[in-house]
N, C-alpha and C positions, 0 to 999 in steps of 0.2 A: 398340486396337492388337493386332495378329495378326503372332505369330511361326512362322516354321517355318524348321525346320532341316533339308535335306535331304541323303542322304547317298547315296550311290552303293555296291551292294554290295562288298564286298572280291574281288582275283582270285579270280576259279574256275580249276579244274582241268579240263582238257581229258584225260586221263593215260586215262580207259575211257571208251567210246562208251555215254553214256547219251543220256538227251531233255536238252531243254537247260532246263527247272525242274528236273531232278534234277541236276544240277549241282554241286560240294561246293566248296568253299574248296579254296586250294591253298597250303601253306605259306608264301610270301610272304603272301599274303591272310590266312591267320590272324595271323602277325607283322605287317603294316600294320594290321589292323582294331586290335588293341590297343594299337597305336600314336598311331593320331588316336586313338581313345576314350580315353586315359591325357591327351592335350593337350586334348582341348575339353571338361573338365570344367569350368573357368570360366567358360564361354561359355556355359552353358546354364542354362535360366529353372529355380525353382526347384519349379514344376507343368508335368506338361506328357501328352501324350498321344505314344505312339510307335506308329507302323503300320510293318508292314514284308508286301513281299511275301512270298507263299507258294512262291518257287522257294527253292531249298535253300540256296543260297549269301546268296540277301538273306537268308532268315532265319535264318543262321548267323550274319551279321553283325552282326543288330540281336541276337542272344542276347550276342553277345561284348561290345557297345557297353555293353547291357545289366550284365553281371556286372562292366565296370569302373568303371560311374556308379551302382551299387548302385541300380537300378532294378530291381523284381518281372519275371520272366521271366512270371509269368503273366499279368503285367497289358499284354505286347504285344500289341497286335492285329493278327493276321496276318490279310492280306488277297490274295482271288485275284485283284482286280481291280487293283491295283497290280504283278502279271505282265502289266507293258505297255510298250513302246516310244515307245510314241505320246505327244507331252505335251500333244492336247488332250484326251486321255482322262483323263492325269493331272491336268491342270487343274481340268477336270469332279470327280473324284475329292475335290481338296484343297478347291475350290469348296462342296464336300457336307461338310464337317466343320461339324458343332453348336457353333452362337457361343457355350456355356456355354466352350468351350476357348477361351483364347487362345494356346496353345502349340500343335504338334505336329512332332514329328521322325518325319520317313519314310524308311523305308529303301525303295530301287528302281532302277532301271535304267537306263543308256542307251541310246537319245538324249533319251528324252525327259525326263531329268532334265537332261543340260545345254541342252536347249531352254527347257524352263519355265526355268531359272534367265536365260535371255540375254533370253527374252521377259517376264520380271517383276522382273527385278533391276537394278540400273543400275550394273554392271562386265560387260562381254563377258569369257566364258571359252572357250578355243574348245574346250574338252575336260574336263569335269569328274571325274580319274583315277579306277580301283576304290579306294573307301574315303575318296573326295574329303566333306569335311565341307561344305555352304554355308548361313553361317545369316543367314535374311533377315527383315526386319523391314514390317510392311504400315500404312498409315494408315487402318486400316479396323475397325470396330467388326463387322464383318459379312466371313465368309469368302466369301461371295458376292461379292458390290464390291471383291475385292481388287483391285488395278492396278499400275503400278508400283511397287515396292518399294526400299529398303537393302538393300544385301547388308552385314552388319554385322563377317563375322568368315568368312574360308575357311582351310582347314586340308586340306594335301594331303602324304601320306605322304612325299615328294621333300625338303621342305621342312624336314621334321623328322629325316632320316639326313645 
């Protein structure tokens, strides 16, 4: 069995013209991110691997998720390849993770997080919010063979104000 939990970074700030990986939260997004991380505490496996990408606002997000599930900020692994749109790149990405893990929660982007979620989950979402939680569950001993999935549990800031 193979879990992931994926998460949609918190809003960014648009407020100074940077590149759009140097991007920062923007105080709603910091107040949403510690929002769902404060609700999906129960929801989540009790080992687990967390990636998040390397633009500034995901990894701002997974630091916050991080500091309210008392999870090692060192032990995130920040990755460049999850600065992607695309979700068969992401696929490809989640596809590569070592079956010693059966967890993994990633923080990243969309579309192609609410793609991978519509094309591996079995609840249509037509929009996955910033700071949208979706945690899915896989019948597969191997992240390769993943396929169809459960989506077991979503958590989207809207819901919870």
């Amino acid at each position: 069995m193979k879990n992931l939990i994926i998460i949609r970074h918190a809003k960014s700030s648009w407020d100074v013209p940077l590149q759009d990986i140097d991007r920062p939260l923007n105080i709603r997004g910091v107040t949403d991110a510690h929002l769902v991380a404060s609700k999906c505490i129960p929801y989540l496996p009790k080992t687990f691997l967390m990636w998040s990408s390397t633009a500034k606002r995901a990894s701002e997000t997974a630091i916050i998720f991080a500091q309210n599930i008392s999870y090692p900020i060192e032990n995130i692994t920040f990755r460049e390849d999850l600065y992607t749109f695309d979700e068969k790149k992401l696929e490809k990405i989640i596809k590569s993770c070592n079956n010693d893990y059966d967890n993994v929660i990633l923080f990243g982007h969309n579309e192609a997080i609410t793609n991978f979620v519509n094309k591996f989950g079995d609840v249509f979402i037509e929009n996955i919010p910033t700071s949208g939680f979706v945690s899915m569950q896989f019948h597969s001993e191997n992240w390769q063979s993943i396929g169809k999935g459960k989506i077991n549990k979503i958590i989207f800031p809207k819901d919870l104000k």
